[in-house]
C-alpha positions as CSV (number, residue, x, y, z in Angstrom):
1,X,-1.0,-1.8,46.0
2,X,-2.7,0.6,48.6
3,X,-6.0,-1.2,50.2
4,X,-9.1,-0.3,48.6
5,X,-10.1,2.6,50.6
6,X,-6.8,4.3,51.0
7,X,-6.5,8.0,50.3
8,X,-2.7,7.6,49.9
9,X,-2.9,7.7,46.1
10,X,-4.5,11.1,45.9
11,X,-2.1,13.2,48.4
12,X,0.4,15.2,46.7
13,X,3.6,14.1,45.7
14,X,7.0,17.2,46.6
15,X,7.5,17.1,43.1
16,X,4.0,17.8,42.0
17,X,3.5,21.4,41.3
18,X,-0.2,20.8,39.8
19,X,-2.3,24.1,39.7
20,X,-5.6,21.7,40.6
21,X,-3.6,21.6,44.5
22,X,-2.8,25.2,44.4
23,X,-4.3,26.4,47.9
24,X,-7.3,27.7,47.8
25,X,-7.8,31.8,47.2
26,X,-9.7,34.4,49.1
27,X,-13.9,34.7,48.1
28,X,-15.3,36.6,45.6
29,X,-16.6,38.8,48.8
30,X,-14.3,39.5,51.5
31,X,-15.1,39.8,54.9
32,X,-14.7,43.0,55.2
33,X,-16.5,44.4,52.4
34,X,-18.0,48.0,53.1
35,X,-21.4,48.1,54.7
36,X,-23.3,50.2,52.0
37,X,-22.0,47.1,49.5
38,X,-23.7,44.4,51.6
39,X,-26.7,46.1,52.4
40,X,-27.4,47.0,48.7
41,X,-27.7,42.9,48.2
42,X,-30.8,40.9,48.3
43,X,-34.3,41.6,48.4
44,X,-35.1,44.5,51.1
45,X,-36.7,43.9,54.4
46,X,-40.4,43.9,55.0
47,X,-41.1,46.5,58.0
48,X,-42.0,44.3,61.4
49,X,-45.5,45.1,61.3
50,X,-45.8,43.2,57.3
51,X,-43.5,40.2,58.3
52,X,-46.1,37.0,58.8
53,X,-43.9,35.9,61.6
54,X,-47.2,34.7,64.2
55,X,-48.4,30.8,64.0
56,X,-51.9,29.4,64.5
57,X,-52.2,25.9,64.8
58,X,-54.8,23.6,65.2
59,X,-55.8,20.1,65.0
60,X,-58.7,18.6,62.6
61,X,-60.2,14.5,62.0
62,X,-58.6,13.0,59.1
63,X,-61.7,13.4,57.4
64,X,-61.6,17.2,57.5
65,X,-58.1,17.0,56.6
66,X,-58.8,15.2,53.3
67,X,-61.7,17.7,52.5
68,X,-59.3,20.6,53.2
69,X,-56.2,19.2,51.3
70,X,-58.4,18.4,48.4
71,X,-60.5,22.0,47.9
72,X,-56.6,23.3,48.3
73,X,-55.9,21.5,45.0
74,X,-52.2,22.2,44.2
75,X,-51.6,25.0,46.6
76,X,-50.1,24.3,50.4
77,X,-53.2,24.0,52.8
78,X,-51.8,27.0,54.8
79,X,-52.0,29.2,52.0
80,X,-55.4,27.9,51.1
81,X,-56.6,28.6,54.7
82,X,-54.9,32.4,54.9
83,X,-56.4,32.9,51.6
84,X,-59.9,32.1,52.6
85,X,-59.9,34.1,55.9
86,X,-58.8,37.2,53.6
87,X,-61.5,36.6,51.6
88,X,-64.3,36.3,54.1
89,X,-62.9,39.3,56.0
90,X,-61.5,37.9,58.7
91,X,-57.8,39.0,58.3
92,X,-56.3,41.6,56.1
């Protein structure tokens, strides 16, 4: 009786012709798959001067923090923030 952790059991036997160990066949998408094809996927690309790709950071007491975190509510405290410097004019 193999050990408790042997994998012996599981490896194919010759005579086994099971279509479960058939190797495995190519992807739906090949690797060469015309350009126009992979471009067409996905959700387009902003243009560079849209993408959000800057970061601000800064650091608050944990007092502030709670304050902030709980006037966010449910939404993520960065969102909160962006939205309320849009609001007040500060960013577009």
């Amino acid at each position: 009786m193999p050990a408790k952790n042997d994998l012996s059991a599981f490896k194919p036997k010759a005579s086994d012709k099971s279509p479960m160990l058939a190797p495995a066949t190519a992807s739906k998408t090949p690797k060469s798959a015309p350009k126009a094809v992979a471009e067409s996927r996905g959700r387009k690309a902003k243009p560079a001067g849209e993408k959000e790709s800057e970061t601000v950071a800064f650091k608050l007491t944990p007092a502030n923090a709670d304050k902030l975190k709980e006037r966010a509510g449910l939404v993520p405290v960065g969102t909160f923030i962006k939205d309320v410097l849009r609001k007040n004019g500060y960013i577009d």
